[in-house]
N, C-alpha and C positions, 0 to 999 in steps of 0.2 A: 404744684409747680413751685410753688414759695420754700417748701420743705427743703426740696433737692438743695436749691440754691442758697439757702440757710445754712446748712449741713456742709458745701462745699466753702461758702464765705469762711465759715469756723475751721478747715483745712488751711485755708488759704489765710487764715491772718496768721500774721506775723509774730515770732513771740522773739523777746533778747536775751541774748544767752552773755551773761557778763563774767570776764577772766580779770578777775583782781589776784595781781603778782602781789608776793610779801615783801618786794624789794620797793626801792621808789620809781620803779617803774611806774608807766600810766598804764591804766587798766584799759580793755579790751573788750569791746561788745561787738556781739556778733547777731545780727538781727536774722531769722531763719523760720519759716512757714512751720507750723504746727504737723503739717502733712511730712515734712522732711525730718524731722525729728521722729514721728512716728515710723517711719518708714526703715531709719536709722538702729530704732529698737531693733524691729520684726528683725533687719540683718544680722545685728549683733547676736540676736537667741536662737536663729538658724544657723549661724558659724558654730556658734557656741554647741548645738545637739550636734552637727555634722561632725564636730571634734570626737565629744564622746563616743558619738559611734565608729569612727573609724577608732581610737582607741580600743573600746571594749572588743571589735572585729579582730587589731591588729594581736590580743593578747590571746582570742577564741584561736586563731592562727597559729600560734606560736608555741599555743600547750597541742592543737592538732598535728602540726608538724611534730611535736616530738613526741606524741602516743604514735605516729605513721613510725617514725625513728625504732620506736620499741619494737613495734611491732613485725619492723622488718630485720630488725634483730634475731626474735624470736623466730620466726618463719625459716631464716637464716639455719639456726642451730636447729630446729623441730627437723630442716632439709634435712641437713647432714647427717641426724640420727636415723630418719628413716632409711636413710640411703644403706648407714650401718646396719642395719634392719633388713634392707634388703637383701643383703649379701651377706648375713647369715643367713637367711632361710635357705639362701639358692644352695646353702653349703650343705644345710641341714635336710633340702628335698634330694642333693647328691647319694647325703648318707643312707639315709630312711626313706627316700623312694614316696614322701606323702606331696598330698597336695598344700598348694600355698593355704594360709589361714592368718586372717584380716582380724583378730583377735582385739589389737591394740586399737582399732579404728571404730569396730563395732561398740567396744567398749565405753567411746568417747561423751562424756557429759553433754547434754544438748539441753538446754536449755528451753522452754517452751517459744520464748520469742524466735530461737533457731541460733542465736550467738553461739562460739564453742569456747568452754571455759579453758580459755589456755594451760592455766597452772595445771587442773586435774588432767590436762591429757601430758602435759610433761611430765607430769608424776607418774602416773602410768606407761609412757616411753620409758623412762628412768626406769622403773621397775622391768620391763621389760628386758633392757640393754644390762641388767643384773644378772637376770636371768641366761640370756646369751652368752653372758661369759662365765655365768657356773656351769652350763652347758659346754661352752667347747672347752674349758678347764678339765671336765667329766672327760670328754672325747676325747679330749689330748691323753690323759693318762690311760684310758682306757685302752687306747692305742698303742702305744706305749707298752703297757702290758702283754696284749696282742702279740706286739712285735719281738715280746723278749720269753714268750710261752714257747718252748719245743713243741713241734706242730708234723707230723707225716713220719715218712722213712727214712734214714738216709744215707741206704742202699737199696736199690732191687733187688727183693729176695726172699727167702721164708729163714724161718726164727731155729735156729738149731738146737739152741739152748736157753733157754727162761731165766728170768730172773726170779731168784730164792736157793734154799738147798741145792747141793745139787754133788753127785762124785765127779771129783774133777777129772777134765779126761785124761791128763799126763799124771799128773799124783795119784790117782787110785784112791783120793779120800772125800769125806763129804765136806765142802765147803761152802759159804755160802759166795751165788754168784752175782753180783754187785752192778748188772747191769744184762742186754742182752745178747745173747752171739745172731748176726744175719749172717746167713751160709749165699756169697755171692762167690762169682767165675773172680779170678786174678784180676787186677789191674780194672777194675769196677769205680767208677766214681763214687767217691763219699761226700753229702753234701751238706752243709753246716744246715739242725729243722729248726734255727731261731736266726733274728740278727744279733748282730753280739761284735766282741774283738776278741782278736787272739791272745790269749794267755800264756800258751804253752804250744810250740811244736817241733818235736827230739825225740830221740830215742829214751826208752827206758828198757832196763833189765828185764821183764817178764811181759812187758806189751808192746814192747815194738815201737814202732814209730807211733805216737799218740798226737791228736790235735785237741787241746781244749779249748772252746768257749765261752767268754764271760757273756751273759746276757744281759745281764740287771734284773731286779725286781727276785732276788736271790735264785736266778735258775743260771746254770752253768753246764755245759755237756762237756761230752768226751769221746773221740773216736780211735779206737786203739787197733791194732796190729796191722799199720796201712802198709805197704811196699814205699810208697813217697808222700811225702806233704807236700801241698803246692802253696801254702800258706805261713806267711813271717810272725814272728810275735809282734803285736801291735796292730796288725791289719784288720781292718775291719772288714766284716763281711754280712750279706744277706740271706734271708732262706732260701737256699734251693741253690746257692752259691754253691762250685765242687772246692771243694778243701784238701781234697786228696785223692792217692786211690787205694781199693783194699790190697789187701797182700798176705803175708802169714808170718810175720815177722813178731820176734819177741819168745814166746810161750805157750805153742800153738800149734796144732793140728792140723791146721789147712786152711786153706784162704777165707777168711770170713772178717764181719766187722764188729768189732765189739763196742755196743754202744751203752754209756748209761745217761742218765739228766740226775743231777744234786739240785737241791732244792734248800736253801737257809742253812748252809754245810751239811750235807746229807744226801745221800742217794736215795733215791724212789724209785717206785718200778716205773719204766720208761715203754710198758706195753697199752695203757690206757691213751697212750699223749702218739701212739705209734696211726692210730686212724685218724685224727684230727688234723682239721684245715679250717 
């Protein structure tokens, strides 16, 4: 019993707390319980921790906010690529007929704790979207090519005369023949076998009304002894497009078409390129 009340007496006395001014001011005491003084500490050192932590919190905050920032950043751009990503392949399952393949996902760094290391999967998107556009770069030209290769017939018909040696049929001597004769009926459409534009379409001295077409990729054709061109110089046109019709006009024997393909200034035989599509 005497303890407690020992214990709280020593709370409860009074201590003076004296404010001596350096002016000539009179000094200042302040008489205040031991227990309020103490009690005055414990607040001051719990402000004082509740400060720091809210600091240390406001600044854990503040770099969180701006990894969230980065991060949706990234997510951002990773979108957009895959998106790119996506619509090649849809391009690429068009061309080649394959199924989708999840390459760049499977491949993605993982981490044992299960994180995904962003950078290595951008580098790997990155590579990927390289690859995409050496690919449809490949396609483009490839197509390209494609579309500027003489490709079919372009008349219905059988082959009257070959191309190579040959006696001509109005001369009477061996000449070589520069392209091939198609033996069609009069007034037969003739139809440009590449896309290309017009070069040339007139008469000439020994072939008649002639349509040539530039291709690109050094191939150019030629359709000689038509009755009419239905094509200007300059127009563009596509395969299977009619350019004219046959005739027998020029140097010639009877209605047919004479066709050849030059190739890098130069004719070639135009019977290998005659079945292809």
């Amino acid at each position: 019993m005497n303890r407690p009340r020992v214990f709280l007496k020593r709370l409860l006395t009074p201590i003076t707390i004296m404010m001596v001014p350096h002016s000539r001011t009179r000094s200042v005491s302040i008489r205040v319980p031991v227990l309020a003084v103490a009690a005055s500490v414990c607040l001051c050192l719990l402000g004082a921790s509740v400060v720091v932590t809210m600091s240390v919190r406001a600044v854990e905050h503040q770099r969180m906010k701006e990894r969230l920032s980065y991060l949706s950043s990234q997510f951002l751009s990773m979108k957009d690529t895959m998106q790119s990503l996506r619509q090649s392949e849809k391009d690429f399952r068009k061309l080649f007929g394959v199924k989708s393949k999840t390459t760049v996902l499977e491949s993605a760094d993982l981490a044992d704790s299960g994180s995904l290391d962003m950078e290595v999967l951008r580098e790997q998107i990155e590579a990927s979207m390289r690859s995409v556009t050496d690919i449809r770069k490949f396609i483009a030209e490839q197509k390209d090519l494609y579309l500027a290769t003489p490709a079919g017939w372009p008349a219905s018909g059988s082959i009257s005369s070959p191309y190579g040696n040959r006696i001509h049929p109005v001369h009477g001597e061996i000449r070589f023949h520069t392209g091939v004769d198609i033996s069609v009926p009069p007034g037969s459409e003739v139809k440009a076998t590449a896309e290309g534009i017009v070069s040339f379409a007139g008469w000439t001295e020994n072939s008649g009304i002639v349509v040539v077409v530039e291709h690109g990729h050094g191939f150019s054709t030629a359709y000689a002894h038509n009755q009419k061109a239905l094509v200007k110089v300059g127009q563009r046109v596509v395969r299977g497009e009619t350019i004219g019709l046959s005739g027998s006009t020029g140097v010639s024997t009877g209605p047919h078409v004479h066709y050849e393909i030059w190739k890098n200034g130069r004719h070639i035989n135009p019977t290998g390129y005659l079945a292809r599509r």
